[in-house]
Structure formats: structure tokens, C-alpha cells
N, CA, C and O atoms as a printed pandas DataFrame, in Angstrom:
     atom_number atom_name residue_name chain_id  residue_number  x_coord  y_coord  z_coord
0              1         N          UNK        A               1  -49.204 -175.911 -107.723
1              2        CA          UNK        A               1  -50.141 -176.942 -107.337
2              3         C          UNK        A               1  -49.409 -178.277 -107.361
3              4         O          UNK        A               1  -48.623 -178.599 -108.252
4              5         N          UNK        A               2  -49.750 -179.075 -106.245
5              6        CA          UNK        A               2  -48.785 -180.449 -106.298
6              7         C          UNK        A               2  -49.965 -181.124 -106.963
7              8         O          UNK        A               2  -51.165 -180.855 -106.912
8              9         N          UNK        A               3  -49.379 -181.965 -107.527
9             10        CA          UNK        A               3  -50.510 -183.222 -108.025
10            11         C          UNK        A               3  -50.207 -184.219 -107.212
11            12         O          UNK        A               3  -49.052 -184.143 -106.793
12            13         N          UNK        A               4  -51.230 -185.741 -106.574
13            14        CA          UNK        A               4  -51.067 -186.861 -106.294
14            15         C          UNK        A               4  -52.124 -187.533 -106.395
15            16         O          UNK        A               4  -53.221 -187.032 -106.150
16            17         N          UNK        A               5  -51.986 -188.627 -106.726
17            18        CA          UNK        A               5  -52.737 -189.566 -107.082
18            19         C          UNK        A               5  -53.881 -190.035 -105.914
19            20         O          UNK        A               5  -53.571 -190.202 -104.735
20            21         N          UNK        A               6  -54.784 -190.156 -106.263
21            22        CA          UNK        A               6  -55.663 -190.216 -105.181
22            23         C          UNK        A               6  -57.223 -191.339 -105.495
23            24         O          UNK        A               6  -57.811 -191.152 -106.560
24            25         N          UNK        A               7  -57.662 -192.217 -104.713
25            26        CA          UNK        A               7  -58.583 -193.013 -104.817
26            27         C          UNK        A               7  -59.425 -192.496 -104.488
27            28         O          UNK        A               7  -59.362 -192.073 -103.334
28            29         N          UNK        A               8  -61.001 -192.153 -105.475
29            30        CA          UNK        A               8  -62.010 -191.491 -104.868
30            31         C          UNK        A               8  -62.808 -192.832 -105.653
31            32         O          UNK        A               8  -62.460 -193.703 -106.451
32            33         N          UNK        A               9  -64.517 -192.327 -104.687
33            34        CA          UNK        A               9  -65.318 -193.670 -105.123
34            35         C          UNK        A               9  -66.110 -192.001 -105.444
35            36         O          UNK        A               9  -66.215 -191.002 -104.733
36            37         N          UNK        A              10  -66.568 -192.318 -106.868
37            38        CA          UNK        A              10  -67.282 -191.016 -107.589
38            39         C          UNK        A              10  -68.443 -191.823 -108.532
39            40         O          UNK        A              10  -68.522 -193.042 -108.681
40            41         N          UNK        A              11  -69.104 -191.037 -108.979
41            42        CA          UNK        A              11  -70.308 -191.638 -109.907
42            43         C          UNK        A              11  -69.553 -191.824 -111.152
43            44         O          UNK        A              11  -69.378 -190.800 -111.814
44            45         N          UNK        A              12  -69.234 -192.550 -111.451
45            46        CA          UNK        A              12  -68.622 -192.606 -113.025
46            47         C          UNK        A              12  -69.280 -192.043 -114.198
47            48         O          UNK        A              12  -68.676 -191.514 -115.131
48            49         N          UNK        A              13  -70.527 -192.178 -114.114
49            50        CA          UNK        A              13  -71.483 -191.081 -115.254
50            51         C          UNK        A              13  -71.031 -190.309 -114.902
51            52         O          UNK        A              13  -70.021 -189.948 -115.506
52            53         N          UNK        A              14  -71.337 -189.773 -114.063
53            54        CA          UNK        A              14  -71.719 -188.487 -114.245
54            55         C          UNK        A              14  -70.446 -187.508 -114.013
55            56         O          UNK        A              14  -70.523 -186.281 -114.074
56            57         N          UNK        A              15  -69.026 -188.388 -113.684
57            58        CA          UNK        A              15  -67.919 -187.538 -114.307
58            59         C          UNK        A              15  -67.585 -187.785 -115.846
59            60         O          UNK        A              15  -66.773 -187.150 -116.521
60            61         N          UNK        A              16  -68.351 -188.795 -116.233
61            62        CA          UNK        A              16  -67.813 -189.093 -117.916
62            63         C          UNK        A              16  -68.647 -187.884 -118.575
63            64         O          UNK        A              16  -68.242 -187.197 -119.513
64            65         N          UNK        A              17  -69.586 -187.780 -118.077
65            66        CA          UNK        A              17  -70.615 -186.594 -118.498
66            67         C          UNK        A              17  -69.665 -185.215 -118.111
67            68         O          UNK        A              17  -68.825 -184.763 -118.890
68            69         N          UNK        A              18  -69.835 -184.882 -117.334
69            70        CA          UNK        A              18  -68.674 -183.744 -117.511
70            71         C          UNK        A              18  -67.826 -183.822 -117.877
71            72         O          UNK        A              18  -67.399 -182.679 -118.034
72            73         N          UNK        A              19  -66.868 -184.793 -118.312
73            74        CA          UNK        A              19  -65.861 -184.549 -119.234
74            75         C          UNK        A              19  -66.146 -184.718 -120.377
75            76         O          UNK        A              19  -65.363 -184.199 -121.172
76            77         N          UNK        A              20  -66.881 -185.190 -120.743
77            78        CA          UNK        A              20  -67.834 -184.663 -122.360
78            79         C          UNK        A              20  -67.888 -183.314 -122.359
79            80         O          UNK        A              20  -67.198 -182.650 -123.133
80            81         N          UNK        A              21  -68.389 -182.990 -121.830
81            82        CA          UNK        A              21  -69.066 -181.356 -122.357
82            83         C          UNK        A              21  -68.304 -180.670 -121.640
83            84         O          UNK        A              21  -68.753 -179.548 -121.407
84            85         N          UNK        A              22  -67.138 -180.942 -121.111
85            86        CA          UNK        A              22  -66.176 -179.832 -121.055
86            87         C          UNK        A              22  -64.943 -179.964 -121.991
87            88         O          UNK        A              22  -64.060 -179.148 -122.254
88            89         N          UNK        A              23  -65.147 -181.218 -122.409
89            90        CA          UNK        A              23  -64.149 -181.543 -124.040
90            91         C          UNK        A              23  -62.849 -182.089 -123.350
91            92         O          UNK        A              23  -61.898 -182.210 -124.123
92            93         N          UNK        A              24  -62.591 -182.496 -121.837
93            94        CA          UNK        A              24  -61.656 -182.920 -121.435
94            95         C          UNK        A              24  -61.330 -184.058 -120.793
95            96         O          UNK        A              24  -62.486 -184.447 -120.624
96            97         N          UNK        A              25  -60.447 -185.179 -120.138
97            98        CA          UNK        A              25  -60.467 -185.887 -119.565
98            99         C          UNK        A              25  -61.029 -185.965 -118.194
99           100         O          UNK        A              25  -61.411 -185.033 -117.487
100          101         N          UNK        A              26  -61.012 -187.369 -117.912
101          102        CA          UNK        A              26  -62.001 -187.350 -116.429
102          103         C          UNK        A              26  -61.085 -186.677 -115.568
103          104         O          UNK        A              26  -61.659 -185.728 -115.035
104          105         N          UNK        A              27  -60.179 -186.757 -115.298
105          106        CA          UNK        A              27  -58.873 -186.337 -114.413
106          107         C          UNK        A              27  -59.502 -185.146 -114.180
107          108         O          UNK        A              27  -60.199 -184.881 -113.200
108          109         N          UNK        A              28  -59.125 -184.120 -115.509
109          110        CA          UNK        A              28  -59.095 -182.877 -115.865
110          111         C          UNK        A              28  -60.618 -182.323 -115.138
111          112         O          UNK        A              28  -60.728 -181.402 -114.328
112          113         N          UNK        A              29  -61.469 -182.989 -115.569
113          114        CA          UNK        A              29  -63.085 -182.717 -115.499
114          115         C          UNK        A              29  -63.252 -182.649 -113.389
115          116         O          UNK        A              29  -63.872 -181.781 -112.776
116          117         N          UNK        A              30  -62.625 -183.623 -112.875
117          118        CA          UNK        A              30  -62.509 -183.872 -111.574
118          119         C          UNK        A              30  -61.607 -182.450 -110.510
119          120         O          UNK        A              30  -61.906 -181.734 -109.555
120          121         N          UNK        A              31  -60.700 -182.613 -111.193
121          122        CA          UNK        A              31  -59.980 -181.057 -110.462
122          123         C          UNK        A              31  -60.627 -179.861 -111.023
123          124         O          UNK        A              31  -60.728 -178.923 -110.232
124          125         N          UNK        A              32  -61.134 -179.664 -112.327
125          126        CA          UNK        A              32  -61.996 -178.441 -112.393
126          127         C          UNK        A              32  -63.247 -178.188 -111.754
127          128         O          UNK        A              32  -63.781 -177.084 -111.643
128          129         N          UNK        A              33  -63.736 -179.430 -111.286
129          130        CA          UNK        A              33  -65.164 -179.647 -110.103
130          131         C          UNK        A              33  -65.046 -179.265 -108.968
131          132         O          UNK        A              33  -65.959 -178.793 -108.290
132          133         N          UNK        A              34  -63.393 -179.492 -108.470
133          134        CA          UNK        A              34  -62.942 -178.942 -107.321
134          135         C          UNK        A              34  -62.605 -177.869 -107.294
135          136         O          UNK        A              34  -63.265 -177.148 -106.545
136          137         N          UNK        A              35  -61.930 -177.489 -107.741
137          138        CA          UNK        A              35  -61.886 -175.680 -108.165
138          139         C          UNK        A              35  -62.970 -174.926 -107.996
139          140         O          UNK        A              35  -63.211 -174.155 -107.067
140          141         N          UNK        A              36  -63.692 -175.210 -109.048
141          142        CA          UNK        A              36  -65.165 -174.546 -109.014
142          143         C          UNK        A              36  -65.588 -174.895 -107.541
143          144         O          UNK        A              36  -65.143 -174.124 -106.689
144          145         N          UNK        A              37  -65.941 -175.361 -107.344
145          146        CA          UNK        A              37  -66.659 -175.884 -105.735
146          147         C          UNK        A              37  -65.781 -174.816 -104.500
147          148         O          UNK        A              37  -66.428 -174.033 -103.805
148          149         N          UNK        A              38  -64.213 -174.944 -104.376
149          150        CA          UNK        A              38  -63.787 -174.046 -103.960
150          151         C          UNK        A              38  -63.573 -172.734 -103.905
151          152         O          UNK        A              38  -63.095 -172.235 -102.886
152          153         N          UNK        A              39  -63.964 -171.830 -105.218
153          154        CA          UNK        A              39  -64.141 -170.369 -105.345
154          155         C          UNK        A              39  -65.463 -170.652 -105.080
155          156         O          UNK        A              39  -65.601 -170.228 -103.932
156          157         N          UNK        A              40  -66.791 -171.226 -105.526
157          158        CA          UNK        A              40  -67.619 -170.788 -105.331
158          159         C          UNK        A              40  -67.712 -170.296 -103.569
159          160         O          UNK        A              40  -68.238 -169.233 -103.241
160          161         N          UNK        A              41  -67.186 -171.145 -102.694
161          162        CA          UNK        A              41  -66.795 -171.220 -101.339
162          163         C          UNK        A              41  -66.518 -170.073 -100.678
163          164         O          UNK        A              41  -67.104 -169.480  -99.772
164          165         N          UNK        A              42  -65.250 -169.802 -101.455
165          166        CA          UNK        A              42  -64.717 -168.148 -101.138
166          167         C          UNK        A              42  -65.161 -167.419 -101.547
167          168         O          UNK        A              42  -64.921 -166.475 -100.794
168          169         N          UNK        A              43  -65.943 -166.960 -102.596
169          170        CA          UNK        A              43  -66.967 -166.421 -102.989
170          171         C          UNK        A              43  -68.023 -165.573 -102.034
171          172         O          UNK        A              43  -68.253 -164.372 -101.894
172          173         N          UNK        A              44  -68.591 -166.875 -101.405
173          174        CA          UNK        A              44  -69.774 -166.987 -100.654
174          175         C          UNK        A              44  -69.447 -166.511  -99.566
175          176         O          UNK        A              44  -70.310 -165.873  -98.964
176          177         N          UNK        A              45  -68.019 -166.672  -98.921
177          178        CA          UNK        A              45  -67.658 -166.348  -97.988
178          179         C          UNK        A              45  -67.213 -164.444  -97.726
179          180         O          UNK        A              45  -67.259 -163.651  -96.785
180          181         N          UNK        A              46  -66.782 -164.408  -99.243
181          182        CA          UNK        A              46  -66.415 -162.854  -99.346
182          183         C          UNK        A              46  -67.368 -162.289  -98.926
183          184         O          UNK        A              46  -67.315 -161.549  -97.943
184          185         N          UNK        A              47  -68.772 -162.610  -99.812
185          186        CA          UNK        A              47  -70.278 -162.052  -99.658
186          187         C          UNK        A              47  -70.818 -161.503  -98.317
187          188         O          UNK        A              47  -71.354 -160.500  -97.846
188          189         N          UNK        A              48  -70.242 -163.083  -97.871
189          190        CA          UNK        A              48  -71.058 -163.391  -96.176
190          191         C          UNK        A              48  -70.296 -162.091  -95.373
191          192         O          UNK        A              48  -71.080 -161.414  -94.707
192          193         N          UNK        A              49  -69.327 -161.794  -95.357
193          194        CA          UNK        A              49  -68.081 -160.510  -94.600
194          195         C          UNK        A              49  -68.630 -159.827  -95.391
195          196         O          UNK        A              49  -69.795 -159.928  -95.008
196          197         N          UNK        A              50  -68.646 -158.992  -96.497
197          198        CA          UNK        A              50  -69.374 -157.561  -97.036
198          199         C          UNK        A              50  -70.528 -157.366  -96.128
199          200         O          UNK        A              50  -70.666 -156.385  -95.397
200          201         N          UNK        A              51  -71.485 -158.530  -96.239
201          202        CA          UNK        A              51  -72.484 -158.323  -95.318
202          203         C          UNK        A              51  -72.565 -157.653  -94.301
203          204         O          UNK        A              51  -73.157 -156.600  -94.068
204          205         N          UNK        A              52  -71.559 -158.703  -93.315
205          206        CA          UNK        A              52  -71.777 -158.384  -92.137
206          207         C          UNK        A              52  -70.951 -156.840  -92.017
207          208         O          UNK        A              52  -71.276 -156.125  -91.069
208          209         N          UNK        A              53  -70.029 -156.408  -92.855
209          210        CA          UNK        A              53  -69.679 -155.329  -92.535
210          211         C          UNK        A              53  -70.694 -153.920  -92.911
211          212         O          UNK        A              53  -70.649 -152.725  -92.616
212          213         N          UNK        A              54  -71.309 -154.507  -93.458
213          214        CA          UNK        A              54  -72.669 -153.289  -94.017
214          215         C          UNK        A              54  -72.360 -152.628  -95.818
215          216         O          UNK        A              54  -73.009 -151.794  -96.448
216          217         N          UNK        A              55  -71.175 -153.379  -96.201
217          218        CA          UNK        A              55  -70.649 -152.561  -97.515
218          219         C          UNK        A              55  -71.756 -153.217  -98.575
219          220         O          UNK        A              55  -71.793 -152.759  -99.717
220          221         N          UNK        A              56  -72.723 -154.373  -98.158
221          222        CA          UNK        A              56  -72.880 -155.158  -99.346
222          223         C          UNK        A              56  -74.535 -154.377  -99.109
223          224         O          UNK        A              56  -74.741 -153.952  -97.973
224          225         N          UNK        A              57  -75.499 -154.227 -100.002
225          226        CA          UNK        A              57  -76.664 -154.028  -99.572
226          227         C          UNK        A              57  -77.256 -155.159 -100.016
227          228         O          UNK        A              57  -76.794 -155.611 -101.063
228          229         N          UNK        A              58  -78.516 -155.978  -99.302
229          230        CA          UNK        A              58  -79.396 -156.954  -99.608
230          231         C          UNK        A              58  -80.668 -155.981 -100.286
231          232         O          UNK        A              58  -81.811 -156.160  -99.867
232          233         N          UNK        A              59  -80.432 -155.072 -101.225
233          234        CA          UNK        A              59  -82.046 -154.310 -101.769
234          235         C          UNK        A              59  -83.408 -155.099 -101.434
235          236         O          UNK        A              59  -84.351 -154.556 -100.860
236          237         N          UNK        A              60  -83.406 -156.420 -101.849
237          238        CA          UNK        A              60  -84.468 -157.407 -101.576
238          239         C          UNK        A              60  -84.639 -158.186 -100.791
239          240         O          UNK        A              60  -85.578 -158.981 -100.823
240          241         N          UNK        A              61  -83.662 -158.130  -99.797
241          242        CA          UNK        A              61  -84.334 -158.758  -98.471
242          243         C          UNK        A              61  -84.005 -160.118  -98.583
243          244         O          UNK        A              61  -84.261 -160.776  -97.575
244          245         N          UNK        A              62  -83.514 -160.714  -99.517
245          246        CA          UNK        A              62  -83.546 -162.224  -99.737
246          247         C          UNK        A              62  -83.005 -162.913  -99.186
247          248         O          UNK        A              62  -83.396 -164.071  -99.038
248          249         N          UNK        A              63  -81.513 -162.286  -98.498
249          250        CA          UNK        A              63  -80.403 -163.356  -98.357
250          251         C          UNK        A              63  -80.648 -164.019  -96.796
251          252         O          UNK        A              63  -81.435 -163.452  -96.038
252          253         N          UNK        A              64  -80.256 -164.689  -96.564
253          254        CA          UNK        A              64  -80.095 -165.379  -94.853
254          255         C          UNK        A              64  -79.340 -164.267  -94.474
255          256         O          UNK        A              64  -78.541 -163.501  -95.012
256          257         N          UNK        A              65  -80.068 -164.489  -92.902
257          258        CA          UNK        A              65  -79.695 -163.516  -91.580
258          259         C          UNK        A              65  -77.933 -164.060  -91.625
259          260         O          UNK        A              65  -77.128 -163.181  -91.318
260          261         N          UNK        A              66  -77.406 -165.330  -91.958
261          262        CA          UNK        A              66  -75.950 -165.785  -90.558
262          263         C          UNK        A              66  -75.820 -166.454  -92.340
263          264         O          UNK        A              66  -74.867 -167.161  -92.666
């Protein structure tokens, strides 16, 4: 992973708040937001392909058609 320094305009609470209760710096708290945000992504995306290939079953009907 490269690191670089980067100017974001962010809520300042509410990254000081997550880096509270994740016990780490804002830095730290900021790239683990991104992370998370990005698997959840691929994730969703794995899901979305099981789907459409028929391997995944929806039992309840819930999920979106696309």
C-alpha cells in the first residue's frame, strides 16, 4: 500500500468519534473507513454475480431484481 498525503474536507466529529472507539488515530480511523467501505463494495458485488449466476438462493424474496 503506498501512503500520500492527502487534503480531504471531512466532518471532524465525527472522525474524532471514530477514532475514539476504535482506540486509534484520526489518520488510522480514516483509512480503516475506507477499507471497510471498499470490501463492503466487493462484497456486494460478489453477491450481486452469485446471483445472477443462480449459485446464491434469495429463500425470501428480499433482495433487488439488478
Amino acid at each position: 500500500m503506498t501512503m500520500q498525503r492527502k487534503n480531504l474536507i471531512v466532518d471532524a466529529l465525527s472522525v474524532r468519534e471514530l477514532a475514539a472507539r476504535l482506540k486509534v488515530s484520526e489518520s488510522e480511523a480514516v483509512r480503516r473507513a475506507v477499507s471497510a467501505m471498499l470490501t463492503r463494495q466487493d462484497s456486494a458485488e460478489g453477491m450481486r454475480q452469485l446471483r445472477e449466476r443462480g449459485t446464491l438462493m434469495d429463500a425470501y424474496r428480499r433482495a433487488p431484481k439488478s
